[in-house]
mmJSON file of the N, C-alpha and C atoms, coordinates in Angstrom:
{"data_MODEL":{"atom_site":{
"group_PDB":["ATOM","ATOM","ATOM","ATOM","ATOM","ATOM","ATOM","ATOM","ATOM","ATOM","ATOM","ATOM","ATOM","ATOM","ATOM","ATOM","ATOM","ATOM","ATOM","ATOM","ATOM","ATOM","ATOM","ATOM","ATOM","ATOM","ATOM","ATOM","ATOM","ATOM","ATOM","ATOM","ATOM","ATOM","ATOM","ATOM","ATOM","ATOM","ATOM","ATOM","ATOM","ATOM","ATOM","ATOM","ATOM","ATOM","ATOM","ATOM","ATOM","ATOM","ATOM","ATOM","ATOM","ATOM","ATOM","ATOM","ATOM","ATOM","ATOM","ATOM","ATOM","ATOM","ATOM","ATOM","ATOM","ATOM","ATOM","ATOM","ATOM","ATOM","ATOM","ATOM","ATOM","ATOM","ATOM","ATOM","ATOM","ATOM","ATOM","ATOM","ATOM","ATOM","ATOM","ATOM","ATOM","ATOM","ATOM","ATOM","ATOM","ATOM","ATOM","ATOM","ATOM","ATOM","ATOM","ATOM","ATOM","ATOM","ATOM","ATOM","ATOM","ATOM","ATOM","ATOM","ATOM","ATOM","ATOM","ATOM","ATOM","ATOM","ATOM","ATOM","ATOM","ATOM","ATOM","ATOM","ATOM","ATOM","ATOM","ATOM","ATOM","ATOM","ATOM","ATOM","ATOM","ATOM","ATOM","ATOM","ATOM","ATOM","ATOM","ATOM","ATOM","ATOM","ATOM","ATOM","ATOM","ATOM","ATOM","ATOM","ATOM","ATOM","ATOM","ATOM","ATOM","ATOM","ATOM","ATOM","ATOM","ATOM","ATOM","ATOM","ATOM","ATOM","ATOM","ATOM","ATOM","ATOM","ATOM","ATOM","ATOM","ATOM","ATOM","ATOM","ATOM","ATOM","ATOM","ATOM","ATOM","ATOM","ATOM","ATOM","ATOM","ATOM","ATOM","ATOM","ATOM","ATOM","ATOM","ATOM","ATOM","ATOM","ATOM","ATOM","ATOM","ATOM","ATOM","ATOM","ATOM","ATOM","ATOM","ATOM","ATOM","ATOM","ATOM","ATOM","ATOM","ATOM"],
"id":[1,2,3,4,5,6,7,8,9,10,11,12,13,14,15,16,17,18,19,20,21,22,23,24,25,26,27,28,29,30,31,32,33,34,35,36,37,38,39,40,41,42,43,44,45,46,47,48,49,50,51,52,53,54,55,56,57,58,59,60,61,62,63,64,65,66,67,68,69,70,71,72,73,74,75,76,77,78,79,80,81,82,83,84,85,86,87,88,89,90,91,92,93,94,95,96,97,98,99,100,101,102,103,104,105,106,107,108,109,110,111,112,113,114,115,116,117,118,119,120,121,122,123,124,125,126,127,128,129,130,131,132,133,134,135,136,137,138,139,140,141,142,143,144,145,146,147,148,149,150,151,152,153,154,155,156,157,158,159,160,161,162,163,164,165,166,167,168,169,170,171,172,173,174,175,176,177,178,179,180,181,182,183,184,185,186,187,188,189,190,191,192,193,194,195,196,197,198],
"type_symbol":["N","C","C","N","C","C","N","C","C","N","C","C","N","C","C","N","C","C","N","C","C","N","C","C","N","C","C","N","C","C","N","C","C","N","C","C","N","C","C","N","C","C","N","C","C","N","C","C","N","C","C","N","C","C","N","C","C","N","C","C","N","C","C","N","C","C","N","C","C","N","C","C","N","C","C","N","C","C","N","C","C","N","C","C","N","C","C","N","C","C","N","C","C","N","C","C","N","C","C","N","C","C","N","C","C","N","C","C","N","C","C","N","C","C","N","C","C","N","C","C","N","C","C","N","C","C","N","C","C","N","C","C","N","C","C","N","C","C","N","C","C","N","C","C","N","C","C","N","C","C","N","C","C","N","C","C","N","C","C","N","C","C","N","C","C","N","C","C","N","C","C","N","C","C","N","C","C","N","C","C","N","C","C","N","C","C","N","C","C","N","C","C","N","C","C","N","C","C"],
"label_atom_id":["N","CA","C","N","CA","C","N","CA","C","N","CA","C","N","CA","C","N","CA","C","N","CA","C","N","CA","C","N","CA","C","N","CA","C","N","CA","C","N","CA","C","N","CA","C","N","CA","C","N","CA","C","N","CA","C","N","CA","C","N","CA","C","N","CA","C","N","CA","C","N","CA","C","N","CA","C","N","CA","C","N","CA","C","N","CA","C","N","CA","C","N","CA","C","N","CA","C","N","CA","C","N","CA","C","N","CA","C","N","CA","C","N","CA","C","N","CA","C","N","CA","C","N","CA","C","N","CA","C","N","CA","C","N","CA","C","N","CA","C","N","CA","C","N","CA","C","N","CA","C","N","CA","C","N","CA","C","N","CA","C","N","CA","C","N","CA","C","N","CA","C","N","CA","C","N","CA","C","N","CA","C","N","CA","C","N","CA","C","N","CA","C","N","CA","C","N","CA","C","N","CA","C","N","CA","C","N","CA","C","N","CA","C","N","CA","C","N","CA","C","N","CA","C","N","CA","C","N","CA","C"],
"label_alt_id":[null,null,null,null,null,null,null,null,null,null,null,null,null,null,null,null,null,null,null,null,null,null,null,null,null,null,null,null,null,null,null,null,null,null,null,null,null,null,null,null,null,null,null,null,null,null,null,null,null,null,null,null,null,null,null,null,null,null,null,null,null,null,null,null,null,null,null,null,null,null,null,null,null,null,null,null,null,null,null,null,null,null,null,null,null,null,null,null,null,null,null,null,null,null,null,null,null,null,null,null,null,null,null,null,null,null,null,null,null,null,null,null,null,null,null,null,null,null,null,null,null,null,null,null,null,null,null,null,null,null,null,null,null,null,null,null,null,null,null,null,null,null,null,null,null,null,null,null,null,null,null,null,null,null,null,null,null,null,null,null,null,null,null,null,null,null,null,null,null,null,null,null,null,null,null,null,null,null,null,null,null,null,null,null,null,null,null,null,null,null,null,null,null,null,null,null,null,null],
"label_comp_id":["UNK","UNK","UNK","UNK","UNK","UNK","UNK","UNK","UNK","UNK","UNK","UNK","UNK","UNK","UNK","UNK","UNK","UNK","UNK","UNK","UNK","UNK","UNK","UNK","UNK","UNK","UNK","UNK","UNK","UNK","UNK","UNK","UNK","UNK","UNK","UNK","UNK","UNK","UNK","UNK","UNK","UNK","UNK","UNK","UNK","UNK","UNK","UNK","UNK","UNK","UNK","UNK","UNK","UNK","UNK","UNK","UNK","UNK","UNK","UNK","UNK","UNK","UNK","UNK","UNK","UNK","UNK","UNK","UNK","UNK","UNK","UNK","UNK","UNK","UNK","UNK","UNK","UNK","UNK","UNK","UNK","UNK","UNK","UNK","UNK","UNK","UNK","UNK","UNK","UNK","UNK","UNK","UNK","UNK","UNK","UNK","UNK","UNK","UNK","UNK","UNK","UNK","UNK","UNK","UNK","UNK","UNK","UNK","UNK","UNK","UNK","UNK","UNK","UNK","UNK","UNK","UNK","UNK","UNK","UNK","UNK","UNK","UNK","UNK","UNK","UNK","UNK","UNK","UNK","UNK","UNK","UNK","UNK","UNK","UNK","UNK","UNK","UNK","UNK","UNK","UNK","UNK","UNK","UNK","UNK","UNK","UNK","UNK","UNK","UNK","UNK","UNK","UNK","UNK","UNK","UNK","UNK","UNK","UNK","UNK","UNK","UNK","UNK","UNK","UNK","UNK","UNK","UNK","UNK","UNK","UNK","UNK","UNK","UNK","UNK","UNK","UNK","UNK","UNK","UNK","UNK","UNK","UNK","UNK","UNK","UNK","UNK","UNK","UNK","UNK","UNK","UNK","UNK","UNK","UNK","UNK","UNK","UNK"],
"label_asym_id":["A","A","A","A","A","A","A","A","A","A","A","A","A","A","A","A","A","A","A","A","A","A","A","A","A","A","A","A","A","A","A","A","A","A","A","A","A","A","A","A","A","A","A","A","A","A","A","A","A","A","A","A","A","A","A","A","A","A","A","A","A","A","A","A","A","A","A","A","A","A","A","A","A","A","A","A","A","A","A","A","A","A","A","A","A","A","A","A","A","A","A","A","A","A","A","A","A","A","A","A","A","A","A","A","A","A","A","A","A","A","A","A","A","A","A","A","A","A","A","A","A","A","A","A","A","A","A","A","A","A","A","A","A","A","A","A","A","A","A","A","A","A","A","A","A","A","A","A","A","A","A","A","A","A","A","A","A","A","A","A","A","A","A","A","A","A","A","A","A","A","A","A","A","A","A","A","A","A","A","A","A","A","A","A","A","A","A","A","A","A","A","A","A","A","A","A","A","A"],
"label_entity_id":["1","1","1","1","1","1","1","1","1","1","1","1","1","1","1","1","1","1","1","1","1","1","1","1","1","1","1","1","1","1","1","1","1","1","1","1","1","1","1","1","1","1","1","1","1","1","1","1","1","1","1","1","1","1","1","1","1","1","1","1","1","1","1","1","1","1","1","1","1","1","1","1","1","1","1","1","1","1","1","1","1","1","1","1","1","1","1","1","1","1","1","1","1","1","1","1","1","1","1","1","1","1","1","1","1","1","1","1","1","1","1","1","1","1","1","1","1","1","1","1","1","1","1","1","1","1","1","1","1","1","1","1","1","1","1","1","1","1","1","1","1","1","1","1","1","1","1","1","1","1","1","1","1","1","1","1","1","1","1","1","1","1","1","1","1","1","1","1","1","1","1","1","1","1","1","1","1","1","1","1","1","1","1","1","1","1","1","1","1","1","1","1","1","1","1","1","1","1"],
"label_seq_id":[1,1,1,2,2,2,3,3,3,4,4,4,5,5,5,6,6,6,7,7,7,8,8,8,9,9,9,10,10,10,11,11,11,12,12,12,13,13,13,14,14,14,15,15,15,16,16,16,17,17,17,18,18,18,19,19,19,20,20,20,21,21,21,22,22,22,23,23,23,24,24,24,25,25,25,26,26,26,27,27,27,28,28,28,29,29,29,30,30,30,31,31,31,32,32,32,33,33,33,34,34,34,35,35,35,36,36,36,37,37,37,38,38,38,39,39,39,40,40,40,41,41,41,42,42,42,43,43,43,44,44,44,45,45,45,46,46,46,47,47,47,48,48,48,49,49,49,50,50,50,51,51,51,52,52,52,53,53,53,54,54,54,55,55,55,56,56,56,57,57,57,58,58,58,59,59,59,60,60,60,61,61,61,62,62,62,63,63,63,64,64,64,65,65,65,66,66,66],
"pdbx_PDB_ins_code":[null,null,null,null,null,null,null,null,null,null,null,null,null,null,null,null,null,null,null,null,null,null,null,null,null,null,null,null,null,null,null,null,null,null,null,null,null,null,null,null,null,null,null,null,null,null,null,null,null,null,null,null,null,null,null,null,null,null,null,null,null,null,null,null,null,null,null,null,null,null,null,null,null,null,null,null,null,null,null,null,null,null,null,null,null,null,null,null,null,null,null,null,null,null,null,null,null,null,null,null,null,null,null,null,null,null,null,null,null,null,null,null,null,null,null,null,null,null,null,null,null,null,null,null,null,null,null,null,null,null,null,null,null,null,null,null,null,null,null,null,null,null,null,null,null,null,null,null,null,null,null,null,null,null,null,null,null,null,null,null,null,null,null,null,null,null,null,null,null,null,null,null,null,null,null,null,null,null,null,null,null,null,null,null,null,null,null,null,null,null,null,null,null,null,null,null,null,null],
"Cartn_x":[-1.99,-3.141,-3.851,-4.462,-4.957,-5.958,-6.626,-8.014,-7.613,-6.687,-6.492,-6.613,-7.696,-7.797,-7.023,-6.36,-5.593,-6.557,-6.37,-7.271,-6.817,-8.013,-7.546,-7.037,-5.749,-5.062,-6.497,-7.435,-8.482,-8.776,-9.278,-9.833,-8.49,-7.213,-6.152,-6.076,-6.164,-6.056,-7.004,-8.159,-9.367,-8.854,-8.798,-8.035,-6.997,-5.864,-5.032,-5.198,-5.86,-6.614,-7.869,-8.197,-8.664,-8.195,-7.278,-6.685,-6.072,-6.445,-5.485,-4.751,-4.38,-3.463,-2.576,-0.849,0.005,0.407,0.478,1.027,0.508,-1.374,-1.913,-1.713,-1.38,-0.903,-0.017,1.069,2.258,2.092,0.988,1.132,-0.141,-0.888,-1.708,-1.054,0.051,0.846,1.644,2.107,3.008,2.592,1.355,0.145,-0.377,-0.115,-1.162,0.605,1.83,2.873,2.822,2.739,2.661,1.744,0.739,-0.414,-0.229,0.433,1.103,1.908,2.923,4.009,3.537,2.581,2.026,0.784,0.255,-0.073,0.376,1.711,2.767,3.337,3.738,4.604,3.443,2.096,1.11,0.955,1.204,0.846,1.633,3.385,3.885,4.961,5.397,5.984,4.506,4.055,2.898,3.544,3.181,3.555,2.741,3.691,3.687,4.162,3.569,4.604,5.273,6.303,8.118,7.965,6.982,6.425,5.861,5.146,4.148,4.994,6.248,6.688,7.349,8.078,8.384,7.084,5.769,4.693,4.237,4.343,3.936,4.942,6.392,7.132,7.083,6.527,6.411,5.201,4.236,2.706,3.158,4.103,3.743,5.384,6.344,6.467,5.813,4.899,4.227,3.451,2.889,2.075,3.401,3.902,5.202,6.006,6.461,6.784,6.293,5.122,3.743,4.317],
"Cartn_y":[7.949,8.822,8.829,9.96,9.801,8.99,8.903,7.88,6.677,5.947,4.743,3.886,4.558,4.345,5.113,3.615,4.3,4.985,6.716,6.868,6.709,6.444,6.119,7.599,7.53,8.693,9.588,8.962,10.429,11.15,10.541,11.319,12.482,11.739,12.828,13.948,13.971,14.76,15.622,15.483,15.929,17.206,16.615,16.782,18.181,17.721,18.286,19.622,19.764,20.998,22.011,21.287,22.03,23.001,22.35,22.824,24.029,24.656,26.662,26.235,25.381,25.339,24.581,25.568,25.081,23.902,23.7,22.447,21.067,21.63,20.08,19.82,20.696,20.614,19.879,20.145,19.278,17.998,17.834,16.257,15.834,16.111,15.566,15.298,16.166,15.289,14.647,14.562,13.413,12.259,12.262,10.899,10.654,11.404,10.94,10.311,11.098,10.354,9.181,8.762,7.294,5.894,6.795,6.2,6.166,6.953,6.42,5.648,5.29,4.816,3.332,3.022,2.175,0.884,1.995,1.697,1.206,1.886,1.345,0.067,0.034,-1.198,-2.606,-2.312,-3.261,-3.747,-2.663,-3.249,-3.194,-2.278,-3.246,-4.293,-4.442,-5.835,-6.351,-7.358,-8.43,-9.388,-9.456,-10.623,-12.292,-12.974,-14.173,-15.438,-16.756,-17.275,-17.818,-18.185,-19.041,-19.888,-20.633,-22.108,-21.851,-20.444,-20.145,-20.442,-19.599,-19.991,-21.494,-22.174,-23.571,-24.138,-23.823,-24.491,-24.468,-22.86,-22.91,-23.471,-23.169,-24.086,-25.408,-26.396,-27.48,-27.928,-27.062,-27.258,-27.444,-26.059,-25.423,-26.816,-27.81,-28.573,-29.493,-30.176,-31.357,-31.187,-29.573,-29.687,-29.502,-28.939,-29.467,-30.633,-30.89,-32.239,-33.746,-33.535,-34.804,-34.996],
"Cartn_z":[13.592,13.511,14.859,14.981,16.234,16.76,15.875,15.874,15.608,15.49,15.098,14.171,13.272,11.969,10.893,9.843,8.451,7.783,7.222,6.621,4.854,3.801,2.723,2.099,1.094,0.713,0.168,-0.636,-0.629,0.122,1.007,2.041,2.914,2.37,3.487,2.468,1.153,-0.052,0.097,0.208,0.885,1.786,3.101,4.23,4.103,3.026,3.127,2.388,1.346,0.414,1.094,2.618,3.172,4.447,4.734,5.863,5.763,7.09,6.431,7.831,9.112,10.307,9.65,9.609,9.036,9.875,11.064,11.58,11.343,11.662,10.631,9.745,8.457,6.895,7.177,7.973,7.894,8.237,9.529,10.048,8.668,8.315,7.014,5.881,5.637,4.428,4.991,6.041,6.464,6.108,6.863,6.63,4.952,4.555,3.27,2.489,2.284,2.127,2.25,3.851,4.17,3.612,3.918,2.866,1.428,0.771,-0.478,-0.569,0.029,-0.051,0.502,1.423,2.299,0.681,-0.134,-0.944,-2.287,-2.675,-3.662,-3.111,-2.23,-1.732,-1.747,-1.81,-2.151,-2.977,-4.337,-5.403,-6.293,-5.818,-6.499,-6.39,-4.827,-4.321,-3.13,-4.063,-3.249,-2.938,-2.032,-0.817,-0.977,-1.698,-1.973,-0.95,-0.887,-0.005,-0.632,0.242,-0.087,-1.189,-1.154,-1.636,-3.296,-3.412,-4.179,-5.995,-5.794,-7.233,-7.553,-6.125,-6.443,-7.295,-6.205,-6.969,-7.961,-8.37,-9.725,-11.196,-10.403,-11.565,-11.39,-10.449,-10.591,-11.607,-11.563,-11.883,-13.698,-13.781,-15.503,-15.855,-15.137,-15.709,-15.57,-14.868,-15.618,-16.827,-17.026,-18.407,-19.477,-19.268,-20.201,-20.68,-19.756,-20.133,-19.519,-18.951,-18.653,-17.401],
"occupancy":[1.0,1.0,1.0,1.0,1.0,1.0,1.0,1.0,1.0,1.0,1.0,1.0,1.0,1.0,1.0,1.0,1.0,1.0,1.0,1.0,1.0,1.0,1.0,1.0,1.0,1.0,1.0,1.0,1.0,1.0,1.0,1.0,1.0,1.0,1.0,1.0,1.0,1.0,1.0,1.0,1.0,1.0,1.0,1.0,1.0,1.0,1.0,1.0,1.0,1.0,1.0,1.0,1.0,1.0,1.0,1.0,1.0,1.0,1.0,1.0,1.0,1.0,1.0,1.0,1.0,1.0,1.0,1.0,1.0,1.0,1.0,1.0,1.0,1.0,1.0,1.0,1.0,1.0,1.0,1.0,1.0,1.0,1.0,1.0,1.0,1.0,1.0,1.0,1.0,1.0,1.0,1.0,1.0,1.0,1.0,1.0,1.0,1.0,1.0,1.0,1.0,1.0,1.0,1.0,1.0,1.0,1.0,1.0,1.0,1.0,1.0,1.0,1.0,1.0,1.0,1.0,1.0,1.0,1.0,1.0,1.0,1.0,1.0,1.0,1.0,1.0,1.0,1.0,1.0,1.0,1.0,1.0,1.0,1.0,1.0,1.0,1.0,1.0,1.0,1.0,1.0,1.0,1.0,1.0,1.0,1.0,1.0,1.0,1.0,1.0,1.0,1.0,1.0,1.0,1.0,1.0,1.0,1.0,1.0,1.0,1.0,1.0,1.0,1.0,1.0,1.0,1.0,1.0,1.0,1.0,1.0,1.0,1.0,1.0,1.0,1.0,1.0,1.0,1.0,1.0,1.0,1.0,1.0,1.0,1.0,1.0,1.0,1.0,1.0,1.0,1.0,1.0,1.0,1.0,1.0,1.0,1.0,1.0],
"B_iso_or_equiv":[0.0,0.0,0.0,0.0,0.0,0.0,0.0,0.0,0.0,0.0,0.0,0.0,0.0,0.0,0.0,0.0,0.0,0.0,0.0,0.0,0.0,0.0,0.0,0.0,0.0,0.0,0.0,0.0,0.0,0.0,0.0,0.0,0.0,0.0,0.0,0.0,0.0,0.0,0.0,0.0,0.0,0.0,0.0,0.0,0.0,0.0,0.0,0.0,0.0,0.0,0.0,0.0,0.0,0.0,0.0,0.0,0.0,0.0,0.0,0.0,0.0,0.0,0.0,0.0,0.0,0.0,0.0,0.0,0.0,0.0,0.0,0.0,0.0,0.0,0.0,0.0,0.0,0.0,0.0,0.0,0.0,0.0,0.0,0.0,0.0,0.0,0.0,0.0,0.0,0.0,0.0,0.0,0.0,0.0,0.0,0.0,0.0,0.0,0.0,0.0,0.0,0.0,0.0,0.0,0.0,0.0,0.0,0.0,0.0,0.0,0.0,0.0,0.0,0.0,0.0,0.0,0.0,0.0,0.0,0.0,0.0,0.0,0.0,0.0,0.0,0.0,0.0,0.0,0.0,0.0,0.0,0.0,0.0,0.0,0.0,0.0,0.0,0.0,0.0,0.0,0.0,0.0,0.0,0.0,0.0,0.0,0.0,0.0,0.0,0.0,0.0,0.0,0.0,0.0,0.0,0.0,0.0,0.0,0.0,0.0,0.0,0.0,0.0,0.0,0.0,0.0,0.0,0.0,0.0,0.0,0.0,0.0,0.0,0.0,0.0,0.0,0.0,0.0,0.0,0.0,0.0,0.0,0.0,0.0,0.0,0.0,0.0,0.0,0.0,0.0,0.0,0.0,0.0,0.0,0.0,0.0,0.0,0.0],
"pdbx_formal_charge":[null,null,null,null,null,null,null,null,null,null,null,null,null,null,null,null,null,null,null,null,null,null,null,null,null,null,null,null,null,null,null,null,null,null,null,null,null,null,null,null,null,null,null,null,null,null,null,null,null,null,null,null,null,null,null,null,null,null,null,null,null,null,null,null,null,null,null,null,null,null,null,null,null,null,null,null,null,null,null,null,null,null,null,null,null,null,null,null,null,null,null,null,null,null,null,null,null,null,null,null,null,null,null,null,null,null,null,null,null,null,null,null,null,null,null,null,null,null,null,null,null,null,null,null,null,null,null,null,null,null,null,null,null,null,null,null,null,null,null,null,null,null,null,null,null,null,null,null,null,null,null,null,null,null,null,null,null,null,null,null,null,null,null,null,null,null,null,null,null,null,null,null,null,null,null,null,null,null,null,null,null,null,null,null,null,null,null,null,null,null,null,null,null,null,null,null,null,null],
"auth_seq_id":[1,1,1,2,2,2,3,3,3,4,4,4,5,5,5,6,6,6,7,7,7,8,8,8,9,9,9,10,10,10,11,11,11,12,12,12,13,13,13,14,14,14,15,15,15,16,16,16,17,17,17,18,18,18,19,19,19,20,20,20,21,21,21,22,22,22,23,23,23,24,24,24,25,25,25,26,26,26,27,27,27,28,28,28,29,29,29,30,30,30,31,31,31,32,32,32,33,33,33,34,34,34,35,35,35,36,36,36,37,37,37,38,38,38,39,39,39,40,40,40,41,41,41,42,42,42,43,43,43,44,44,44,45,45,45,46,46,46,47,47,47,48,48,48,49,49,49,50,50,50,51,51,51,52,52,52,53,53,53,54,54,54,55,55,55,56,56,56,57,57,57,58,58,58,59,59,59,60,60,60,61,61,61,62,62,62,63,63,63,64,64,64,65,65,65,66,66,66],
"auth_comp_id":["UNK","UNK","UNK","UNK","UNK","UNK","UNK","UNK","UNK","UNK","UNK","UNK","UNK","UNK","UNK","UNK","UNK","UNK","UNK","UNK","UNK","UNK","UNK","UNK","UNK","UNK","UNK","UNK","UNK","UNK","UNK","UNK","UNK","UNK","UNK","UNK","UNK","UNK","UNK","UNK","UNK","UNK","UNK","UNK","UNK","UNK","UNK","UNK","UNK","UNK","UNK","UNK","UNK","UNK","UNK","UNK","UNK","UNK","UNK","UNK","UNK","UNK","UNK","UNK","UNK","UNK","UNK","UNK","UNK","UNK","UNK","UNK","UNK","UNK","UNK","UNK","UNK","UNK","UNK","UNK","UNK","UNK","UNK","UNK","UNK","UNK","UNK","UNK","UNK","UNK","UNK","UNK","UNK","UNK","UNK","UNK","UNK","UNK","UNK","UNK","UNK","UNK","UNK","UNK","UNK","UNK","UNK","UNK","UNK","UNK","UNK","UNK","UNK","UNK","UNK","UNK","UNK","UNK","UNK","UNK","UNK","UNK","UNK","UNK","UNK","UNK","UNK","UNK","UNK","UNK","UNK","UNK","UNK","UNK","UNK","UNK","UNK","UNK","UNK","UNK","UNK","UNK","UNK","UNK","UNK","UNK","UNK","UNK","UNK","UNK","UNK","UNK","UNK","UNK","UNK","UNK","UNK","UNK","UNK","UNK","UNK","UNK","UNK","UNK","UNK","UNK","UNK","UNK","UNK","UNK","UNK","UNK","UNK","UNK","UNK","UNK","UNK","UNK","UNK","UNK","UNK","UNK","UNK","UNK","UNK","UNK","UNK","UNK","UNK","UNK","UNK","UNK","UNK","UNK","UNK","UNK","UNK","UNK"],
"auth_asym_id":["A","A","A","A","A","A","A","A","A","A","A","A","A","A","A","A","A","A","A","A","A","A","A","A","A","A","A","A","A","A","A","A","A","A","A","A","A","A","A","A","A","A","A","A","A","A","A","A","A","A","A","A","A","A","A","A","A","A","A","A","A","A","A","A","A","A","A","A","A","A","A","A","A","A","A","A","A","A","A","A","A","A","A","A","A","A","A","A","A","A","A","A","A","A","A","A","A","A","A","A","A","A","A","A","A","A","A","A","A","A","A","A","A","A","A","A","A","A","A","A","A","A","A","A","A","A","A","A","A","A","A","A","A","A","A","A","A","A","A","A","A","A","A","A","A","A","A","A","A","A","A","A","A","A","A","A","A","A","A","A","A","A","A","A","A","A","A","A","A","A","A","A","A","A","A","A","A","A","A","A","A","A","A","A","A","A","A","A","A","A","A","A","A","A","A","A","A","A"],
"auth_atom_id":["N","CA","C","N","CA","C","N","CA","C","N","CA","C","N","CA","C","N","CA","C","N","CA","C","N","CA","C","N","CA","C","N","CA","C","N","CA","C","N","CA","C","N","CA","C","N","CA","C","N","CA","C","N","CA","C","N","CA","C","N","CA","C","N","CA","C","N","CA","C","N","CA","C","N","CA","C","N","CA","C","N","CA","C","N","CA","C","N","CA","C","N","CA","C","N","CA","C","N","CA","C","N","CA","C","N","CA","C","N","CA","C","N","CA","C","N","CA","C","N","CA","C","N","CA","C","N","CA","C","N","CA","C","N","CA","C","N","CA","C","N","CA","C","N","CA","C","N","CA","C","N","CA","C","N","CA","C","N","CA","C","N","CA","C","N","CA","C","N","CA","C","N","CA","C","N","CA","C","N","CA","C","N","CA","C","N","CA","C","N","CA","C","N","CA","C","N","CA","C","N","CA","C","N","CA","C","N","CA","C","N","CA","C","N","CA","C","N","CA","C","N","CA","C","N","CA","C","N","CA","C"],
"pdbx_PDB_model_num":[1,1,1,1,1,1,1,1,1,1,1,1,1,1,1,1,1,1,1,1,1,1,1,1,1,1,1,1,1,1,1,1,1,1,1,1,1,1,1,1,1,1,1,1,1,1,1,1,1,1,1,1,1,1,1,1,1,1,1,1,1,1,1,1,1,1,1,1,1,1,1,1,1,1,1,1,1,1,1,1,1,1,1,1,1,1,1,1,1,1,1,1,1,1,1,1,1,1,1,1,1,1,1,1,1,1,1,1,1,1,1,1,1,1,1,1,1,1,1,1,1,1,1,1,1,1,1,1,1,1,1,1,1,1,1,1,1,1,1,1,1,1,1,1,1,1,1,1,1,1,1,1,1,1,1,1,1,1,1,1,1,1,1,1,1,1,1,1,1,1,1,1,1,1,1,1,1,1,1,1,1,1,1,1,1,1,1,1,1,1,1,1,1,1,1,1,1,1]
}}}
């Protein structure tokens, strides 16, 4: 983006429903794409560390079996 700031997909939706210059239309949904796709991959592969499920299966067997 030119400004350097991600903008959030509303605001490109916004953006993109206003625009009548076909070339910005194009680079505004490019961006708001990204920003979707930038946003799915957040929520639905989250970024855990390496360690996080060893730990938690260590945790849920001691209440299991003491």
């Amino acid at each position: 983006m030119a400004d350097g700031l991600q903008k959030d997909w509303r605001e490109l939706c916004v953006a993109v429903t206003n625009e009548s210059d076909s070339a910005k239309l194009s680079s505004l949904i490019q961006e708001l794409i990204e920003a979707l796709e930038k946003g799915e991959q957040t929520w639905r592969h989250p970024i855990c560390p390496p360690d996080a499920i060893a730990t938690k299966r260590e945790t849920a067997n001691e209440v299991l079996y003491g």
